[in-house]
C-alpha distance (Angstrom), angle and dihedral (degrees) to the residues before:
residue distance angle dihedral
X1 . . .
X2 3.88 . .
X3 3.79 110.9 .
X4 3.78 110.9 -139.2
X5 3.45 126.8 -151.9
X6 3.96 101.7 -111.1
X7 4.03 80.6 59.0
X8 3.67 89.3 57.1
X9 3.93 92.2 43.9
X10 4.08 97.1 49.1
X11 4.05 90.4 47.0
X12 3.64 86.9 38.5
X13 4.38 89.2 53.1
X14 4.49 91.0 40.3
X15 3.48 89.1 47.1
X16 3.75 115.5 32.6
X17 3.70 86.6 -146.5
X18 4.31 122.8 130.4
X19 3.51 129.9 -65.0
X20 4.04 87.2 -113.4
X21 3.33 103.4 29.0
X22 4.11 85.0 59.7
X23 3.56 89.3 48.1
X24 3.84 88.5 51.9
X25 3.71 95.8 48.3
X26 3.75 92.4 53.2
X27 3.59 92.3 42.5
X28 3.90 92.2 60.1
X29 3.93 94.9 41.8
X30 4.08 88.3 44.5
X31 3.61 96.9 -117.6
X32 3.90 102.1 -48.8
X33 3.56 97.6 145.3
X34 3.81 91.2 -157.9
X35 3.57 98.9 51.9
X36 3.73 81.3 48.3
X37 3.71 100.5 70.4
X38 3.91 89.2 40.9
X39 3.93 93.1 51.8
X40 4.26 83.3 48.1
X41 3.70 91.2 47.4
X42 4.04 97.0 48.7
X43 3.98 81.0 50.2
X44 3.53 89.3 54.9
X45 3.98 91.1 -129.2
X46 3.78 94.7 114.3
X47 3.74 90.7 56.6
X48 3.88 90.7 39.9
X49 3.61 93.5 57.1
X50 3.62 93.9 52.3
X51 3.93 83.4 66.4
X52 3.08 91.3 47.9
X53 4.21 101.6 107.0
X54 3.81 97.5 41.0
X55 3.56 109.5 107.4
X56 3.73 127.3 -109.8
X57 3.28 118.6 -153.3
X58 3.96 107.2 148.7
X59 3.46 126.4 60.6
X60 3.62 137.4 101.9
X61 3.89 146.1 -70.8
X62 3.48 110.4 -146.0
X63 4.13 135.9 -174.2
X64 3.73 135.0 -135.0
X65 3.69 122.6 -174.1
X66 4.00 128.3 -167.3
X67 3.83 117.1 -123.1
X68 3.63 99.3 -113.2
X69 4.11 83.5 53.1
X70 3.95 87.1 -133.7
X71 3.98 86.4 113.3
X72 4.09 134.5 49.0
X73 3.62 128.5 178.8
X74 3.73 128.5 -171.9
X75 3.96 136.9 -175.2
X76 3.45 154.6 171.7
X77 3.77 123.7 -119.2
X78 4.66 108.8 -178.2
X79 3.45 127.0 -154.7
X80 3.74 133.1 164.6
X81 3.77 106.4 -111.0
X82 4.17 140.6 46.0
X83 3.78 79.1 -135.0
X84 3.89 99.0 63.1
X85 3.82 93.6 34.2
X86 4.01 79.4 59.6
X87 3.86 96.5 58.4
X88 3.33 134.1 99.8
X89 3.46 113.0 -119.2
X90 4.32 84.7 41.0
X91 3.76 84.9 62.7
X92 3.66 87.3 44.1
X93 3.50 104.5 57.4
X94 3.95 94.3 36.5
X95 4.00 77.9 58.8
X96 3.77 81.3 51.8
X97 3.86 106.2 51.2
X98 3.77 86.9 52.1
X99 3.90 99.1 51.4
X100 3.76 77.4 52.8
X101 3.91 98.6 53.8
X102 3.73 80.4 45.3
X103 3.61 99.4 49.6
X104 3.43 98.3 35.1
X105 3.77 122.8 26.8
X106 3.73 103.9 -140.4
X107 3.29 109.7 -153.2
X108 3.44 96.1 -140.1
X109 4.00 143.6 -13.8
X110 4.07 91.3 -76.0
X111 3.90 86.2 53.0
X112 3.72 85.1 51.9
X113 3.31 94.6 59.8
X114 3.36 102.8 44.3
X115 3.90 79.6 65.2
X116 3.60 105.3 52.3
X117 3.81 106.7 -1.9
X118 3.79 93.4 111.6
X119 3.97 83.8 55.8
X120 3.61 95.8 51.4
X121 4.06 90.9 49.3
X122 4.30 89.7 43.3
X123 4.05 87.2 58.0
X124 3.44 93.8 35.6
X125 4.42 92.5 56.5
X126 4.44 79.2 44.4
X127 3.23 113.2 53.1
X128 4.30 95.8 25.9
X129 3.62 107.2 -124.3
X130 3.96 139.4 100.8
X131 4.16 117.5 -92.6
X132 3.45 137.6 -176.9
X133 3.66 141.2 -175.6
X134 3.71 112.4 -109.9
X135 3.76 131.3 -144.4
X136 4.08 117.6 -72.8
X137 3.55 138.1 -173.1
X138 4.44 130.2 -169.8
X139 3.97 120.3 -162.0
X140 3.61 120.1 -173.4
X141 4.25 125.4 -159.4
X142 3.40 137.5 -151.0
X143 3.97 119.9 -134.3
X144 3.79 93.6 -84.7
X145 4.03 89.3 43.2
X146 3.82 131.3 96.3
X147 3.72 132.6 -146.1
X148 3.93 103.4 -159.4
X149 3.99 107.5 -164.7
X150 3.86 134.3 -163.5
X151 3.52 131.1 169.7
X152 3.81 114.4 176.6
X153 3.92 122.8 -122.5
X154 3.63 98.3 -104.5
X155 3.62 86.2 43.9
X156 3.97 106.3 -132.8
X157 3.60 92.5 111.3
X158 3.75 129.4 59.4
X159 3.75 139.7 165.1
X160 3.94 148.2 -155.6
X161 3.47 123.1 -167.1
X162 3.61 131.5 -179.6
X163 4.12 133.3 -149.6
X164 3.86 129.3 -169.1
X165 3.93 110.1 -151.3
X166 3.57 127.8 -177.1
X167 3.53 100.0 -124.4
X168 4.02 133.7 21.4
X169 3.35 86.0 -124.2
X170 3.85 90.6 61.4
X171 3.69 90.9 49.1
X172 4.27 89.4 55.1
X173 3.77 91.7 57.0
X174 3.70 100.4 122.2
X175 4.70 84.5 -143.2
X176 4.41 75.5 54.5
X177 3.58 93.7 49.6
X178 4.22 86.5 40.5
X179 3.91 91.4 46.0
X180 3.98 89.2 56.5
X181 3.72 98.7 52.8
X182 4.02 85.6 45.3
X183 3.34 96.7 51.7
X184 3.77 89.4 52.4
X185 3.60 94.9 52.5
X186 3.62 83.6 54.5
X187 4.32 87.2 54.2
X188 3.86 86.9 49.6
X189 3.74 101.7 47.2
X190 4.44 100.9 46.2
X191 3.91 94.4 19.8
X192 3.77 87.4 -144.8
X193 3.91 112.6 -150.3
X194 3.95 91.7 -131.8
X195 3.60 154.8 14.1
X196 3.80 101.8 -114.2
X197 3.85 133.0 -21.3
X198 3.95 91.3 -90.6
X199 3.59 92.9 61.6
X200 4.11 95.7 41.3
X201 3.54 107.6 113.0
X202 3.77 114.0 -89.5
X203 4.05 95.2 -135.4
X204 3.64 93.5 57.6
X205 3.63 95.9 45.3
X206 4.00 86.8 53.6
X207 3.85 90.1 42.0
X208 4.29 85.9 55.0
X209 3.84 84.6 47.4
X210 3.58 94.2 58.9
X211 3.60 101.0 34.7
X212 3.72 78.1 66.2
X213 3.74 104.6 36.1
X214 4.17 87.5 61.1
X215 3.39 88.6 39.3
X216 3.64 96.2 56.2
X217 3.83 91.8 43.3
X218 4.46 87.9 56.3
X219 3.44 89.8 60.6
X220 4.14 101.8 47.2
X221 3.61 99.9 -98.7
X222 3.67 111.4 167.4
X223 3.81 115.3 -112.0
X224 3.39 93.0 -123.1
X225 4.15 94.3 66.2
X226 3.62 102.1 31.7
X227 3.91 94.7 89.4
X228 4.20 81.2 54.1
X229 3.60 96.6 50.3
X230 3.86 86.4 43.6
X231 3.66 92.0 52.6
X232 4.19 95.8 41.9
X233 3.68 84.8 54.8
X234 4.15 99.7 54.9
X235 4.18 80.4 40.7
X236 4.02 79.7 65.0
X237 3.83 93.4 37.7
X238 3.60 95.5 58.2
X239 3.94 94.0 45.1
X240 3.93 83.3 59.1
X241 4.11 97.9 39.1
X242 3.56 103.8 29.9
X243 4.45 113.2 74.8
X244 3.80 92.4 -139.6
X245 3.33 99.7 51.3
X246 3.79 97.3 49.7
X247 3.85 118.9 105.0
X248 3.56 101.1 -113.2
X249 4.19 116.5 -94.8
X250 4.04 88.8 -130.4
X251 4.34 92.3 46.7
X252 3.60 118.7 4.9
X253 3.64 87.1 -172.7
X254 3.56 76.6 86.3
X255 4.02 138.2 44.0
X256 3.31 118.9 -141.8
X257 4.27 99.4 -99.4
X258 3.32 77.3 71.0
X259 4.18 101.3 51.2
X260 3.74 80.7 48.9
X261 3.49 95.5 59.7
X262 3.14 104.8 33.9
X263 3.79 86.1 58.4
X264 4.07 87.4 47.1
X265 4.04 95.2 59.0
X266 3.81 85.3 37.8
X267 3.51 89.6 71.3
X268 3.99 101.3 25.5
X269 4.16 90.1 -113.0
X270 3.72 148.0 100.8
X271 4.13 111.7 -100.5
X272 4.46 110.9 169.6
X273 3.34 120.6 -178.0
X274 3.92 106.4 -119.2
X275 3.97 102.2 172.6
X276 3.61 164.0 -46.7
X277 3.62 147.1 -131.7
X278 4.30 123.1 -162.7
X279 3.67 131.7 -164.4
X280 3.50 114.2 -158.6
X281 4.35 121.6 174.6
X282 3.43 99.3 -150.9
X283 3.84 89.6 43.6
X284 3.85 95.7 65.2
């Protein structure tokens, strides 16, 4: 029988459940709205979507690498409590959702969960409390590529990073393969907003500039100077924001150009920077 969309909205309201996983349910019962809720409840969705407005802020960020090592894949899996994050079959299906970013390349979160959705909403109906699938990222390299990884202790923050070297042979340096998981560290611990200052975004390098401008003009600055104090202050901005411009976590005597290059002449090669990706929980 056709399934209309006040069906879908009155399961949807007794239940609590999704807009097509309510359309589902009714589907396979043929429109019995009864049998419905029962078919969502054996599921476990019914009782999921109850959950489904606590807040999750633990959880766990998780890794997956292919065998040839060419590809990595990290992501995010919430939950409410320490406790749960600290179980078993938690840990297991956070080790899950990232084989599947691996495996599969969702496209986005919707083609994430399509993947392991039902998952999610089985664990959720065991263990009693509200999950969600966090945000995830997968970089590939070529031969003369690095993947730098990092995943924190406590595991709520993790990071990819990728270098360009001139050579595969530069890229198999063992200090190469070193500077990579440094430089993620370095991502992990000051979560800078962007590579370098050319690719900060423009609006919030004008929005720095006339944070400073008016401030400038408050205290009596001449007008003459104010567009140099505004532009001395965004030079200090992007040293803070931008990941090549930061003095480096290990020796701020140095910012991380520098590492980088030091590294580079180390070795006799060419290593750049070319991008990162960070997973943070309480970011979601």
């Amino acid at each position: 029988m056709a399934i209309s969309a006040a069906m879908v909205k009155e399961l949807r309201e007794k239940t609590g459940a999704g807009m097509m996983d309510c359309k589902k349910a009714l589907v396979e019962v043929e429109g019995d709205l009864e049998k419905a809720v029962d078919w969502l409840r054996q599921k476990g969705m019914a009782k999921a979507a109850k959950k489904s407005g606590r807040a999750t802020s633990e959880g766990l960020v998780m890794a997956a690498v292919s065998a040839d090592g060419k590809t990595v894949a990290m992501s995010a899996l919430l939950c409410e409590t320490d406790f749960v994050a600290r179980g078993e079959q938690f840990e297991a299906l956070a080790a899950k959702v990232a084989q599947s970013v691996l495996d599969s390349n969702p496209a986005d979160a919707e083609a994430l969960k399509g993947l392991v959705g039902e998952d999610v909403t089985q664990l959720i109906a065991s263990v009693g409390e509200n999950m969600q699938l966090g945000n995830f990222t997968r970089h590939s390299r070529e031969d003369n590529e690095v993947i730098g990884q990092y995943i924190h202790a406590n595991r709520k923050i993790g990071v990819l990073v990728d270098l360009v070297c001139d050579s595969a042979a530069t890229a198999a340096k063992p200090e190469v393969q070193e500077l990579a998981k440094n430089v993620a560290m370095q991502v992990a611990a000051t979560n800078p907003m962007a590579l370098d200052g050319a690719s900060l975004d423009a609006a919030a390098m004008e929005r720095e500039r006339e944070v400073y401008r008016q401030k400038a003009r408050e205290e009596g600055k001449p007008e003459q100077i104010v567009e140099k104090i505004a532009e001395g202050a965004v030079k200090k901005f992007q040293k803070e924001v931008c990941l090549m411009e930061q003095p480096y976590i290990r020796d701020d005597k140095k910012n991380m150009t520098e590492v980088v290059r030091e590294v580079a002449k180390a070795v006799g090669g060419d290593i750049k920077v070319a991008g990162f990706s960070r997973i943070q929980l309480a970011a979601e």
